[in-house]
N, C-alpha and C positions, 0 to 999 in steps of 0.2 A: 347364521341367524335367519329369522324368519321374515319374508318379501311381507315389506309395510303396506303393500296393497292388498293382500291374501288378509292381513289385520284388520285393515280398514272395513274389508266388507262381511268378514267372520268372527267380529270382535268377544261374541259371546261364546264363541267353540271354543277361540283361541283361550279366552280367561278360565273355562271350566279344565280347559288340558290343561294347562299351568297348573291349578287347582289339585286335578289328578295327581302332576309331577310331583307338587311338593313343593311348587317354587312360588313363593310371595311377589305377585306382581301384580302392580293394577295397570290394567289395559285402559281401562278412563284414562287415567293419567298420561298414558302413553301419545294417544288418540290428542288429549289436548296440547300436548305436546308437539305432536307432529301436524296438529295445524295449526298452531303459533309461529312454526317455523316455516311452516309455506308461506302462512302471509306475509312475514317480517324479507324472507325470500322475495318476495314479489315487491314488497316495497321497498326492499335495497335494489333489484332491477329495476322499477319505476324511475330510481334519482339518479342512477347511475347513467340512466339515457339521459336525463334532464344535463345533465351536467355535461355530457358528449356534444348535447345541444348548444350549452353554452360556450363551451372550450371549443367548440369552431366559431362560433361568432365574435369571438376575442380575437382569432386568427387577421392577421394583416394590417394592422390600425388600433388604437389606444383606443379601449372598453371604455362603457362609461361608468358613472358611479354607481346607476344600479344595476347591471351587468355584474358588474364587481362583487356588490353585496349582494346579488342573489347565488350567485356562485357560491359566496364565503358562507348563507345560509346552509344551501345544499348540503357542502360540503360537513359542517356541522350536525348536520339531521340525517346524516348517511352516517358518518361515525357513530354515533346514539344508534341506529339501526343494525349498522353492525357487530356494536358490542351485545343488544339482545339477541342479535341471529346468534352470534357465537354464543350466549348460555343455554338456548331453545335445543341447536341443535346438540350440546354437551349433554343436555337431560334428557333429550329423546334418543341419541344413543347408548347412552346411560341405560334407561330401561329397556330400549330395543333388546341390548344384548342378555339382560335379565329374562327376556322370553326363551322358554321351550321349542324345543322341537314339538311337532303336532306326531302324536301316537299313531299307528297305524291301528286300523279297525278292529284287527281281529289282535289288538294286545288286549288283556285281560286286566281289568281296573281294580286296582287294590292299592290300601294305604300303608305295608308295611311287604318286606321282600317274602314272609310267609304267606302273601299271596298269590307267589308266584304257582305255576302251573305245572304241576310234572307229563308232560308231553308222551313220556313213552320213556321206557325201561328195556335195554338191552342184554342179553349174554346173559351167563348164570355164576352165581357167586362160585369160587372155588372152594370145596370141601379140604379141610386138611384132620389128619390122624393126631396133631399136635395145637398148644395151645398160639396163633401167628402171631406174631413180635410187629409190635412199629419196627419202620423202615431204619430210622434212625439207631435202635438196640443192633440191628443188624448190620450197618454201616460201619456204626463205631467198634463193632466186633472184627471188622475183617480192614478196617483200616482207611475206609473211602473217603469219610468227611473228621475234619480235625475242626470242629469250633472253639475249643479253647486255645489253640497259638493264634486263630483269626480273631477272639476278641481280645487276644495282648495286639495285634499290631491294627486293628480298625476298629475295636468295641464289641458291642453285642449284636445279634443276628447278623456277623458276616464267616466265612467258612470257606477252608480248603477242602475244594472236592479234590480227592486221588485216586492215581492209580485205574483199575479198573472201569471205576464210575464215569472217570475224563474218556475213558476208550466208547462207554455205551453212550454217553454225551456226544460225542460227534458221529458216533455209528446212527444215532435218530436222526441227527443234522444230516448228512448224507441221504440217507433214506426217504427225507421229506423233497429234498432239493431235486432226487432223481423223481419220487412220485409227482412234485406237481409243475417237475417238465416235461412232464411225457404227455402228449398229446393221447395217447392210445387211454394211457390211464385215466385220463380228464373225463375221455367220452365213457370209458367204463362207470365211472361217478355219476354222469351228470345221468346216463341212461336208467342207472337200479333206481337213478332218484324224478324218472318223467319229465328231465327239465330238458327245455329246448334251447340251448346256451353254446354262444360263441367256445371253442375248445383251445382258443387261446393260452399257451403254456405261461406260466409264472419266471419271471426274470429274477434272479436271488438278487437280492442287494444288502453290502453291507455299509450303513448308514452311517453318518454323524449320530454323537451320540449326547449331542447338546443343541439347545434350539434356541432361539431370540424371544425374548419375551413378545414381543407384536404377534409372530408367528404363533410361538405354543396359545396364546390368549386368542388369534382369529380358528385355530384350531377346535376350540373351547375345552382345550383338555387342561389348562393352566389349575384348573379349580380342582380341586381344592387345594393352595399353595402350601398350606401345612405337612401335606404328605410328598413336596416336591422339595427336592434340594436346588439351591441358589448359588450359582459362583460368585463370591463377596466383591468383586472389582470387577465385574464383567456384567455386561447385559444378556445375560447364559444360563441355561437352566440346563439339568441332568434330563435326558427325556427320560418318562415313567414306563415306555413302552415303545417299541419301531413304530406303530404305525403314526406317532404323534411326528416323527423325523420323516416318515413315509408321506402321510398325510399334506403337508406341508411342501413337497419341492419343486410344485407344480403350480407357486404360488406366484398369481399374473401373467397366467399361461392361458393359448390357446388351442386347442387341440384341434388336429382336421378329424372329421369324423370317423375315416377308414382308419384310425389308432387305435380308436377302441374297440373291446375294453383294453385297457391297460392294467397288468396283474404285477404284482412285485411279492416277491417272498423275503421277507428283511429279516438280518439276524443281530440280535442286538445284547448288548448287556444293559439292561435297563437296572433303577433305582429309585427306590419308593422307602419314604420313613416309615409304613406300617404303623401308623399311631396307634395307641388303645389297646395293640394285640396284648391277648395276656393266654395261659393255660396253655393247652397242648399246641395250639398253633405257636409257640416259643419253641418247643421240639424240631430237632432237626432242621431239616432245610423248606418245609411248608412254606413260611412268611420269611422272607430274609430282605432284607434294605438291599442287595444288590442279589439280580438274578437273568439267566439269559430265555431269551424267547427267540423264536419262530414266529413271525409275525403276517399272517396274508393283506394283504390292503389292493382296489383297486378303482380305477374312473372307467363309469361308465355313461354314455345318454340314459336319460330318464327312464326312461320305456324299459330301459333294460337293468333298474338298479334294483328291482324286488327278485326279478331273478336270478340277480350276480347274490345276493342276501341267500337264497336259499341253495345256489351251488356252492357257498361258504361252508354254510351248515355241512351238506351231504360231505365236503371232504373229511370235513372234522369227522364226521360220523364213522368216515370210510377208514380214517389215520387211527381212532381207537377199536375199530373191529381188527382192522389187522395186528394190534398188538397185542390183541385177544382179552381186552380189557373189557369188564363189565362196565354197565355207565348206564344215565341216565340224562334223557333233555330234557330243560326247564324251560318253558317259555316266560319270560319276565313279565312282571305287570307295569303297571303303569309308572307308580315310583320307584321302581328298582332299573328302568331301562336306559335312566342317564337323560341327564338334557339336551343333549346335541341329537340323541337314539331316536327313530322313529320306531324302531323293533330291536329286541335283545334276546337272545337266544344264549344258554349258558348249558353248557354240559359237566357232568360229573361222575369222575369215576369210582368204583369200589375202592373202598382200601379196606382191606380186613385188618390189620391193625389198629386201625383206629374205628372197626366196626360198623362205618358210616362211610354215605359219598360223600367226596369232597369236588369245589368245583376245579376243572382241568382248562377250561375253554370257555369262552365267549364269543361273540359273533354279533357286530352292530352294525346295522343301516343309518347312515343318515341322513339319505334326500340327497337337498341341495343346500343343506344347512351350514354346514361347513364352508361349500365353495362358493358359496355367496361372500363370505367375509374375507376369504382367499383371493377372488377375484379367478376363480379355479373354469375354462370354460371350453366348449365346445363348437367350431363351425358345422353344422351341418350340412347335409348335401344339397340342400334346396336352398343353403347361402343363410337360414338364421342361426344368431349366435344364441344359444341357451350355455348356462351353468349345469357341470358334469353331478350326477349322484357319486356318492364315495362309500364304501363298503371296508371294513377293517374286520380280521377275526384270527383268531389265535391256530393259529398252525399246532405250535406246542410250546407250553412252559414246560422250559428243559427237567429244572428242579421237581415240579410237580408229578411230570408225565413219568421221571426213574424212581420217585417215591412209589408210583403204581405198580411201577414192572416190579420191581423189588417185593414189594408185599403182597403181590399177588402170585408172584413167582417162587416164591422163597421157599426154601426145603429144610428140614428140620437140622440139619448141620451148617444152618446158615449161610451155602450154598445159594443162587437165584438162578432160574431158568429163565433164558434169554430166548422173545420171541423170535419164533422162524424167519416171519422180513428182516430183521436185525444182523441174522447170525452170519450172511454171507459179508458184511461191514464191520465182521470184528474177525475174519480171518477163519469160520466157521464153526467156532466157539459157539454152545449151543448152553454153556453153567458158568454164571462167572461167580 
């Protein structure tokens, strides 16, 4: 959430970015709120010395009667004080958390995602001599995905991926784990892209794959709960993605400054209800309630969290050049970048099957938003304690990324040409 004193003296920035986001929030409200609570604050510490006052003077020998009853006064006008502290500060939490991240300058303000920005168009579509098939016509051809015995034993949009598909499933998983532990490679990245960044390698972690309601909520990825699954007897939620299990483990932690940054590459099977979906996003394995990701996430100090956001980017950029993937960056606008987001970067690649880019990647900033409500922080060298920036962005959604190799790859017998980096991870199998 957003530091109530940045509110107090930017209240009109703050309510017009809310406004931007989309988020219904009155900052008056807030504002009155949190000074209702400082006073009532101040006047439950006023009585509460009064009464320290008194309760030593009772010490040693029999009070008298008005001793007595001003204690019993006290005592009474501290409890009335404390039952308004406790509604003041429930409703000024209440809206605190209803505030926005503050946008970063150069996000582009629009009030619908067809405001977003297309940044820049890479690689060139693939010509083919034939009419190219969804990934899916081609799957169910050669045997990779079975969705109809996965909706006898789980419903709809769940799928056994076989065979083949499970071998290039893990051959991406390998290939990202060795690119973004290699030091050599990091500096190859961070160089084609200008940035001057720690080359600190990515630690792979395989996460929990449930989280505490407190946690996913200080997270702020709780929201929207309709598209999260609930365990019925547990205080436990499915996470929707690693970095919300990532995000999280460092919660009322303090970090000496020589840790960071701190880089984790998580791999997770995540699960989302996909509400609403309808049409071709129903096809194959696009939108499915259960899917595995690649997830980057890391803590960094302040100074350094705009440029951990843009070495995010360049890997993503760098993981779909090497798969020889057309694609294009989005830069998000104002309401499409998420409320916790100070900036959102979304990529998307070719699918000639479906004629159109679809997106493959995201990449979100989010200050100190997050680690404020974590309690998430940093010593620095000169001894103050500030709250870490935190950076999440998508390595690779497995399902999405082999929809692309697939239909970009794919040869008129149905065949798929398996990228160069890939092929030493599947034994050097170059057509599966």
């Amino acid at each position: 959430m957003l530091d109530i004193r940045f509110i107090r003296t930017h209240p009109t920035e703050v309510q017009e970015n809310a406004k931007r986001k989309g988020y219904d929030v009155s900052i008056d409200e807030l504002l009155r709120w949190d000074k209702s609570k400082r006073e009532l604050q101040q006047s439950a510490d006023e009585l509460r010395e009064k009464r320290n006052v008194i309760s030593s003077k009772m010490k040693g020998g029999r009070p008298s009667d008005e001793l007595v009853a001003e204690g019993k006064a006290l005592k009474e006008r501290l409890g009335e004080i404390e039952g308004a502290l406790k509604e003041a500060d429930e409703s000024f939490t209440r809206l605190l958390k209803l505030v926005p991240n503050m946008a970063a300058d150069d996000v582009p303000v629009g009030a619908t995602e067809d405001e977003n920005v297309i940044a820049k168009v890479v690689g060139e579509k693939p010509v083919f001599d034939f009419s190219p098939r969804n990934h899916y016509e081609i799957a169910e051809q050669r045997d990779w995905i079975d969705k109809e015995r996965a909706a006898k034993v789980a419903g709809s949009r769940f799928a056994y991926i076989k065979g083949d598909l499970v071998k290039l499933q893990f051959a991406i998983i390998q290939y990202v784990i060795n690119t973004l532990g290699d030091e050599g490679r990091l500096q190859e990245i961070a160089q084609a892209a200008g940035l001057n960044v720690s080359l600190k390698p990515f630690t792979p972690i395989l996460p929990p794959l449930m989280i505490r309601t407190d946690l996913y909520d200080a997270m702020d990825r709780l929201e929207p709960r309709d598209d999260r699954y609930k365990l019925e007897d547990d205080d436990l939620w499915l996470q929707g993605s690693a970095e919300h299990v990532l995000g999280s483990m460092h919660a009322d932690e303090i970090f000496d400054e020589k840790q960071l940054p701190l880089r984790y590459l998580g791999y997770a099977t995540s699960f989302r209800r996909e509400a609403g979906t309808y049409g071709k996003d129903m096809e194959g394995i696009l939108r499915m309630h259960q899917f595995d990701k690649l997830e980057m996430e890391s803590f960094t100090i302040g100074d350094d969290g705009l440029k951990e956001h843009m070495l995010f980017v360049a890997i993503q950029e760098y993981l779909l050049a090497s798969l020889e993937l057309p694609y294009q960056v989005i830069q998000k606008c104002t309401v499409d970048i998420g409320k916790p987001n100070a900036r959102g970067i979304d990529m998307e690649a070719w699918l000639p099957g479906q004629d159109r880019y679809r997106e493959t990647h995201t990449a979100d900033y989010m200050t100190d938003y997050q680690s404020r409500r974590l309690k998430t922080r940093v010593r620095r060298e000169n001894g103050d304690l500030e709250l870490v920036h935190t950076n999440d962005a998508t390595a690779f959604a497995l399902g999405r990324i082999m929809i692309a190799i697939i239909e970009n790859g794919q040869r008129q017998d149905g065949t798929v040409a398996i990228p160069a980096v890939l092929q030493p991870y599947l034994g050097g199998k170059f057509i599966l």
